[in-house]
C-alpha positions in Angstrom: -44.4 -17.0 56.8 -47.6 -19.1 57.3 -48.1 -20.9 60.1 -49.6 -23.6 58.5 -48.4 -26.3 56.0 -49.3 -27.1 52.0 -48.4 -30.1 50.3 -47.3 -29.5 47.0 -50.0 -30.9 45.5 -52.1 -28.5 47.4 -50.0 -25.2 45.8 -50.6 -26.8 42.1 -47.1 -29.0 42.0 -47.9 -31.3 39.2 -45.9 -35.1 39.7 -45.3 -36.8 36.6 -43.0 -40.1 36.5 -41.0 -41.4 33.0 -42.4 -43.7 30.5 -42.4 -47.0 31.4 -44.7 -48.2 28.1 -43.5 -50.8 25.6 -41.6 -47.4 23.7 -39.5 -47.4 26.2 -35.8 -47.3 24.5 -33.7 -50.0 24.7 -30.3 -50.0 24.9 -29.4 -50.6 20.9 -31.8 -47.4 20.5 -29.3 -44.8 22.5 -27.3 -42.3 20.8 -24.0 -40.0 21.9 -25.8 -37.5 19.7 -29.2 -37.1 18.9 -32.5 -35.0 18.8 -33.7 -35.8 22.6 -31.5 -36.2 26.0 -32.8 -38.9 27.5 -31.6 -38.5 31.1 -30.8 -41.1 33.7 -30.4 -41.0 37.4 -27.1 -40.4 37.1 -27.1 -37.3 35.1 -28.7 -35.6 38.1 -26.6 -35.2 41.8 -27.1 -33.0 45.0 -25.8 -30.3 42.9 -28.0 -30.0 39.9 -27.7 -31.4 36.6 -24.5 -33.5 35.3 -23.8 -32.7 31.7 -20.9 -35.8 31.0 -21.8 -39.5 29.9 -25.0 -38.3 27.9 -27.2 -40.8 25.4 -30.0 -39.3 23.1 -32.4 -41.1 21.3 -34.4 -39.5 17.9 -37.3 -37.6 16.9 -39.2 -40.7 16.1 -38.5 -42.2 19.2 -39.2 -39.4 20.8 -42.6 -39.0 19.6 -43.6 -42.1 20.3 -43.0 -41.7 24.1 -46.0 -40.4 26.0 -44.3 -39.5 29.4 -41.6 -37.8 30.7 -40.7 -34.6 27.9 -39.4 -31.6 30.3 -40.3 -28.4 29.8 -38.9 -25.2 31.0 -38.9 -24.0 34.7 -39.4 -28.4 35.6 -38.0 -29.6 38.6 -36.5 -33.3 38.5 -36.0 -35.4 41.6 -34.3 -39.1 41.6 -36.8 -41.4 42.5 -34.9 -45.0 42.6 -31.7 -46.0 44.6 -29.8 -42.7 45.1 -33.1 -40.7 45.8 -34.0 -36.8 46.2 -31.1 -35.7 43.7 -32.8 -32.8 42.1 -32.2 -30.0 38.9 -33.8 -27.4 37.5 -34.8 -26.8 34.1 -34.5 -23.3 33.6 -33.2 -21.4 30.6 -29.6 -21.7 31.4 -29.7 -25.3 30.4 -28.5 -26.0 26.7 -30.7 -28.9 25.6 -33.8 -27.7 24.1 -35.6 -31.2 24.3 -34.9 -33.6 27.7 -36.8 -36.4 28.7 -36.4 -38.2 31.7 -36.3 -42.4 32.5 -38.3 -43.9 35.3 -36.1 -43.9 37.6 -37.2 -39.9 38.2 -40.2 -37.7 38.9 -40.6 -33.7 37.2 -42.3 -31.7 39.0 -44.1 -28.9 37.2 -45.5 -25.7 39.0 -49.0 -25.0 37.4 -50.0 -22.5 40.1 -48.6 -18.7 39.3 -48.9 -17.4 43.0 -45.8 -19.6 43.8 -42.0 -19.9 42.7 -40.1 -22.4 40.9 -36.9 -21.1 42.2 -38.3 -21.1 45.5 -39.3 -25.0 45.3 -36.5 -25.8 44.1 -34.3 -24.5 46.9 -37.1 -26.2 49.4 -36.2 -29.8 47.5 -32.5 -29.3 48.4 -33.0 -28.3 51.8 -32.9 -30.8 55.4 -36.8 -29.5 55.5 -37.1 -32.3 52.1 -34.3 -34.6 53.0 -36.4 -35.3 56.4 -39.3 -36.2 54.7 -38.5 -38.3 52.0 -35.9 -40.2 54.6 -39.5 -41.1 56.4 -41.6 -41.4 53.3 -39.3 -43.4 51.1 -39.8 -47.7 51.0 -38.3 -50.5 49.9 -35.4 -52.5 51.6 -33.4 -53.3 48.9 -33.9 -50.1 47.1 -34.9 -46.9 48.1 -37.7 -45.6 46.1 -40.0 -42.6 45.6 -43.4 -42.4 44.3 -46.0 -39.9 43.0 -48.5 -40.3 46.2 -45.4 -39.5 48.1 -44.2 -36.6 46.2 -47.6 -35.4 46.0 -47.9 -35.3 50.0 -44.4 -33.4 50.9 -45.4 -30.7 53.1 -43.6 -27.4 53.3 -44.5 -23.8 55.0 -44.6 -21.0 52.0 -44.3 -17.6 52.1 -46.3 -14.6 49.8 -44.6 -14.8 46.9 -42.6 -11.7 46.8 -40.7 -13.3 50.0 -40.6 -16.3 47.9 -38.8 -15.0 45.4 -36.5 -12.9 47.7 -35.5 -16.1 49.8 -35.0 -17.9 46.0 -32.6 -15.0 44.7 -30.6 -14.9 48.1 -30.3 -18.8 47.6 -29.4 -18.9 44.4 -26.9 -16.5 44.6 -24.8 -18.4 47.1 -25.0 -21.4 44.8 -23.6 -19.5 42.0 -20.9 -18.2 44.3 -20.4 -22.1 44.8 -20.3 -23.0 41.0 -18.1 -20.4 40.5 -15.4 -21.3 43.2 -15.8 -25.3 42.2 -15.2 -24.2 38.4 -12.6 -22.3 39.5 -10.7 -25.1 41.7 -11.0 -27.4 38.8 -9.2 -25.2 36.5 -6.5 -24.3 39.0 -6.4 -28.6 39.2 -6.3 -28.7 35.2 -3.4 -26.3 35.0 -1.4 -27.9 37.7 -1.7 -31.2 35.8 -0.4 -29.8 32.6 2.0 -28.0 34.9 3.3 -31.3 36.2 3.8 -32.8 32.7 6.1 -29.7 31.7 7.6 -29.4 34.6 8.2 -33.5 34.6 9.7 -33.2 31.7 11.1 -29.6 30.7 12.5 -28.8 34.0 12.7 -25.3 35.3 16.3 -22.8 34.3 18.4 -21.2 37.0 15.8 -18.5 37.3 12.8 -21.1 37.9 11.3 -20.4 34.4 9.9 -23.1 32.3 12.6 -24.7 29.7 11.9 -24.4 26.7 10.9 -27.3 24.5 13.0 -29.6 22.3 12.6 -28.4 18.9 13.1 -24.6 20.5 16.3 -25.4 22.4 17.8 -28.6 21.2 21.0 -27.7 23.0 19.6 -27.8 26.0 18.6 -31.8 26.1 20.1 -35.0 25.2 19.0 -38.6 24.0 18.1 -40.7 26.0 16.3 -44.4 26.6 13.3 -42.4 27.6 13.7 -40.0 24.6 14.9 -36.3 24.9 15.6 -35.0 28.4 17.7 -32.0 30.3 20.7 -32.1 29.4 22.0 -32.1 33.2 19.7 -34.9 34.4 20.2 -38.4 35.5 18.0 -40.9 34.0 17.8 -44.9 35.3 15.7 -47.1 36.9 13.3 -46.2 39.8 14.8 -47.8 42.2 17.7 -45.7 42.0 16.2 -43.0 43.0 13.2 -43.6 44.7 13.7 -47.1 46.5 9.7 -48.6 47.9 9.2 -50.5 50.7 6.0 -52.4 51.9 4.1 -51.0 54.9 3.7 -52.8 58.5 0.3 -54.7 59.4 -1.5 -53.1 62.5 -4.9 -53.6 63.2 -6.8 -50.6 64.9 -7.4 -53.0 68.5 -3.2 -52.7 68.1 -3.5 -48.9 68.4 -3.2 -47.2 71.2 -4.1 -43.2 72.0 -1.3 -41.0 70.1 -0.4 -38.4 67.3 1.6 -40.3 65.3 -0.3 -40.8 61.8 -1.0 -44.4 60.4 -1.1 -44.4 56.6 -3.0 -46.4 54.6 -3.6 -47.0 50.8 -6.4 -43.4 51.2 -4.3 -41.6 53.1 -4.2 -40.9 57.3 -7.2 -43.1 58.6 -6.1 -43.1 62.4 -3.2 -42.5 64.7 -1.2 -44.3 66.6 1.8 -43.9 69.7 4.2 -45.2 68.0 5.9 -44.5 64.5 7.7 -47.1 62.3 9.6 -44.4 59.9 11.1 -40.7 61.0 10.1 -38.2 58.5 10.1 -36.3 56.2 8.6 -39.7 53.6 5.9 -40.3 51.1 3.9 -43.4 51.2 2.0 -44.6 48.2 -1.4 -46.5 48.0 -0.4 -50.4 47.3 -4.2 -52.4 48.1 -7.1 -51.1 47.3 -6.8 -47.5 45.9 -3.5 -47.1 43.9 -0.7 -45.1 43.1 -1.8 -41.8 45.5 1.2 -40.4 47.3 1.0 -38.9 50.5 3.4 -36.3 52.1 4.7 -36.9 55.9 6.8 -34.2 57.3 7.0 -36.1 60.9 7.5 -39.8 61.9 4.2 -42.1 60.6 3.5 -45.6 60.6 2.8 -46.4 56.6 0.0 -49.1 56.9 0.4 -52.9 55.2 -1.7 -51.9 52.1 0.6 -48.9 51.3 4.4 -48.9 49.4 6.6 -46.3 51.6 10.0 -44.4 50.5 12.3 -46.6 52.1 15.3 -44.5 50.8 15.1 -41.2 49.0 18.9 -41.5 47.8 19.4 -37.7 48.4 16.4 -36.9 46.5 14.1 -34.4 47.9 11.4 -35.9 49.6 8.4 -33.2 48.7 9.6 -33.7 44.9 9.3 -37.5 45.3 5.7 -37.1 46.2 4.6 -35.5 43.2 6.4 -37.2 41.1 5.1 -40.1 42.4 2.1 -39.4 41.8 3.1 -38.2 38.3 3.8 -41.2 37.2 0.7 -42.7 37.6 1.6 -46.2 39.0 -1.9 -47.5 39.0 -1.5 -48.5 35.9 1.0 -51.1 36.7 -1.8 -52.8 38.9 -1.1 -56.6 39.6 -4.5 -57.6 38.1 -5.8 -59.3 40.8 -9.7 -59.7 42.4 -8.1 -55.9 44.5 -5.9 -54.3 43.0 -2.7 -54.2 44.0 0.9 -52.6 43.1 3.8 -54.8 43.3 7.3 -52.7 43.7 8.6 -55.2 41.9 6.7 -54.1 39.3 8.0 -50.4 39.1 11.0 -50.8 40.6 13.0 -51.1 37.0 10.9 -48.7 35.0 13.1 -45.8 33.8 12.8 -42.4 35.0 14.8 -39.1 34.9 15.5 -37.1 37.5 16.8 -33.1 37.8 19.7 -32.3 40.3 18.0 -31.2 43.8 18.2 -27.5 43.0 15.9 -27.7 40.4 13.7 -30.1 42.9 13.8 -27.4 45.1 12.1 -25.0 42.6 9.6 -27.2 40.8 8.1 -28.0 44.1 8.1 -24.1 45.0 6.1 -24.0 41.6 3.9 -26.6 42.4 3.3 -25.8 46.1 2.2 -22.3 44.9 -0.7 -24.1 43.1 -1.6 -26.2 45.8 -2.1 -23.0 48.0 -4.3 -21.8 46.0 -6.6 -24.4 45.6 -6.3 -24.7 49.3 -7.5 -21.4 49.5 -10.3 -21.8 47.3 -11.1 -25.1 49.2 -11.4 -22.5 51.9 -13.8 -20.1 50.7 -16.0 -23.6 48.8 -16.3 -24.9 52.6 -17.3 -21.8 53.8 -20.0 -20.7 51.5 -21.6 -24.4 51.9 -21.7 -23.9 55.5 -23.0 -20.4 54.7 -26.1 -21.8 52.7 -27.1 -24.7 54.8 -27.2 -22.2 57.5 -29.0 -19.6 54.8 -31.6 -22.5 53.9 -32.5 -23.1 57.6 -33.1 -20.0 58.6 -35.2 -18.6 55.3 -36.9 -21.8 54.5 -38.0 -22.4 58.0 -39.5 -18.6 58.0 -36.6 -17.9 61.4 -35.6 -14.9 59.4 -38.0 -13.6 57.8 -36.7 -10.9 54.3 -37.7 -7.6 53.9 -39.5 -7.0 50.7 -39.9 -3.2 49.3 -43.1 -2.0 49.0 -43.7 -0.7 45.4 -44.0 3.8 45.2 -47.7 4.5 44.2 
């Protein structure tokens, strides 16, 4: 590793900012499909490019832009309000043509004796964030420029060790993707799981029921449509009875274990409990309809809805279905939102006998191991590459590189 520094304008980083001319699209000109992506700030996060909430504009308008068209192996940062967000262009990425707006920079490596992949992993390190958190101005909005970009100073390697350090990166981060896609699908299947099991019920043996039209004999009419034949079906309240949290202010707190629950969960503890567990609480101000498991005593906070009575229901089940029924939507439509229990209190529900409780929530409780697991393993990695990136980047460890047989 070289003991001295090069900006990247010194190792042939080109800095080139979006159109800002009088081509510049407006907002009548986007498109959900189109020839070019024209990417916003928002399309691009800490972890690379965001492919969701995309607009396009043609080939004409297109052409008649004069800044901003990415080309393979370009680096984009964020240059206005959220700043340093960056992605790489590489071949992976589906979108043959990409241009970006003016609120980011592409940086484009002219210079062969250094990597892309290498840069890139230097523009997501603490080495970058340090910098631009000193370069950056503006008071009301944080902002990058090209003089700045230009001047960001880094120690590089030869480039064999360049690319070594890249590939070692690079493979943690796909370990990453792969354990975030994975988490996400494990999420996606419990929430179809939840509407089966919400509304199928599990048999004696803890299998699925089989639908309706498969096994009509095994349901029966009712206000809310078909259900299990041996569940109860009535208002919310019957089940499930909600009461509004006590007010205590964090100077009312003293030193303890007992959690305080508010509208986002635990958010500090207290010495003294109002309810003995097990109970769910629910998120009434603020953020809505959440429910939270408690197995001990707890003191549900002013802004949340607790179970005041579970009326021999089981307390776990209650939580997720809870949560299953999605009671934000019965927000009070005010300036916060709020969730009045008067509100839900009469909707109609149905409910399986507690045996069956008992095994949905086994089912369900399986699935939430595993995503803790893999919650796990995601917090590990991270920790793994931000410990990775200092050492390699910084030149602490340096990586062996083979020297070629003559």
């Amino acid at each position: 590793m070289s003991n001295t520094s090069s900006t990247l304008e010194e190792i042939g980083v080109e800095i080139i900012d979006g159109d800002r001319g009088a081509n510049y699209p407006n907002e009548s000109e986007f498109l959900n499909e189109g020839y070019c992506l024209f990417l916003s700030a928002k399309n691009v996060t800490k972890n690379g490019f965001r492919f969701d909430d995309l607009t396009f504009i043609t080939k004409n308008k297109d052409d008649k832009l004069s800044k901003g068209k990415l080309i393979r192996n370009d680096i984009i940062i964020t240059s206005r309000g959220t700043i340093g967000n960056s992605a790489f262009y590489n071949k992976k990425i589906p979108f043959p043509n990409i241009r970006i707006n003016s609120g980011m920079l592409i940086l484009r490596l002219i210079n062969e004796n250094y990597c892309h992949e290498y840069i890139y992993q230097l523009l997501r390190s603490q080495l970058f964030d340090c910098q631009v958190k000193n370069a950056a101005y503006g008071s009301a909005q944080h902002q990058l420029n090209v003089p700045i970009v230009k001047n960001l100073s880094f120690n590089f390697p030869c480039l064999p060790q360049q690319r070594k350090i890249a590939q070692i990166l690079t493979t943690v981060d796909n370990l990453i993707e792969k354990t975030e896609t994975l988490i996400a699908k494990y999420e996606s299947i419990k929430q179809g799981m939840m509407h089966d099991l919400f509304t199928r019920g599990v048999d004696e043996n803890g299998q699925l029921r089989p639908p309706v039209d498969e096994a009509p004999e095994l349901y029966k009419d009712s206000e809310l449509g078909w259900i299990p034949r041996n569940w109860t079906a009535g208002p919310l309240i019957d089940f499930f009875t909600l009461q509004r949290g006590f007010d205590i202010t964090q100077d009312q707190q003293n030193e303890g274990n007992i959690p305080v629950i508010s509208s986002s969960g635990v958010t500090s503890f207290h010495s003294e409990y109002m309810c003995k567990g097990p109970g769910v609480v629910i998120g009434r101000k603020g953020k809505l309809g959440d429910a939270y498991y408690v197995e001990g005593p707890y003191w549900p906070h002013d802004t949340s809805l607790w179970v005041k009575d579970f009326h021999d229901n089981l307390p776990k089940f209650g939580s997720y279905f809870l949560r299953y029924l999605k009671l934000e939507r019965f927000d009070a439509a005010t300036s916060v939102p709020t969730l009045n229990r008067n509100f839900i209190h009469p909707m109609n529900v149905a409910l399986p006998l507690l045996a069956e409780q008992k095994k949905i929530v086994n089912i369900l409780e399986c699935f939430k191991r595993r995503v803790i697991k893999e919650l796990d393993y995601l917090s590990k990695l991270t920790l793994s590459k931000v410990g990775l990136m200092q050492d390699l980047l910084t030149g602490k460890v340096r990586v062996k590189i083979k020297k070629k047989m003559s």
